[in-house]
N, C-alpha and C positions, 0 to 999 in steps of 0.2 A: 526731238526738239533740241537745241543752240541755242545758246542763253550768252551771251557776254555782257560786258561793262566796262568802262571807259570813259577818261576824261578826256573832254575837248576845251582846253581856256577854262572858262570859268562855267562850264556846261556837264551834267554827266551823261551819257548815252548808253541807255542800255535795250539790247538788239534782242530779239527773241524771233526765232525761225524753226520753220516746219518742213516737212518733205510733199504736202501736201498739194493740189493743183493751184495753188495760189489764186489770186484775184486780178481779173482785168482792168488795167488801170480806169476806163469807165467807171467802175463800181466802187471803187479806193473808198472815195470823200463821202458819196452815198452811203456805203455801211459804217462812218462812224456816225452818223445820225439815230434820233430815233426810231423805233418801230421798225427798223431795218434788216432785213435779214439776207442773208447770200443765196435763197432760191424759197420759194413757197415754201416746199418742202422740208426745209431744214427746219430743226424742232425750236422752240424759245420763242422769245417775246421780242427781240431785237433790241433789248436796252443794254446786254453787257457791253458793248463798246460806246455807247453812248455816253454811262455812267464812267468809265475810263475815260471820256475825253474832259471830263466834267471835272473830274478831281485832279487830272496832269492840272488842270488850268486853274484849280485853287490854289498847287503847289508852285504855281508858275513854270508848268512844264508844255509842253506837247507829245500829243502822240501821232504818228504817222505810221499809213501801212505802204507797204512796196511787195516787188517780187524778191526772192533772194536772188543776186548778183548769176548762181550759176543756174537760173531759171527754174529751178525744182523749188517749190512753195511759198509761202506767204512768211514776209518778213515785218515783224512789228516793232518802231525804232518808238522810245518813249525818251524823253527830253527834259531836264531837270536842273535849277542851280545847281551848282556844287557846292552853295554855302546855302543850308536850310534854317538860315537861323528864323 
């Protein structure tokens, strides 16, 4: 896993990446919803990224997922003032 953090303006972005097969952009917006999971199979309930989108947005953030840049895994950009007051 790749973790950075970084100001953008008045923005912080912090990036979190895997080596994993990532996710096809179809399924991106689908798996931050409820009840959603990345195949039958995978175990849980499909709320952890639900409840992350839920509280970027209490904090006035965003979260988005992408592929990483050199095509090996799943990239999660999470989006946040840089003033919390």
């Amino acid at each position: 896993v790749d973790i950075a953090i970084m100001r953008s303006m008045d923005r912080l972005v912090l990036t979190i990446g895997d080596r994993g097969p990532g996710v096809v952009a179809a399924d991106r917006d689908r798996l931050l919803r409820r009840f959603e999971r990345g195949t039958s199979a995978s175990p849980g309930s499909g709320l952890g990224l639900s409840i992350a989108v839920k509280a970027m947005a209490l904090a006035a953030g965003t979260i988005q997922l992408d592929n990483r840049q050199d095509g090996v895994g799943l990239l999660v950009i999470l989006t946040l003032p840089a003033d919390l007051d």
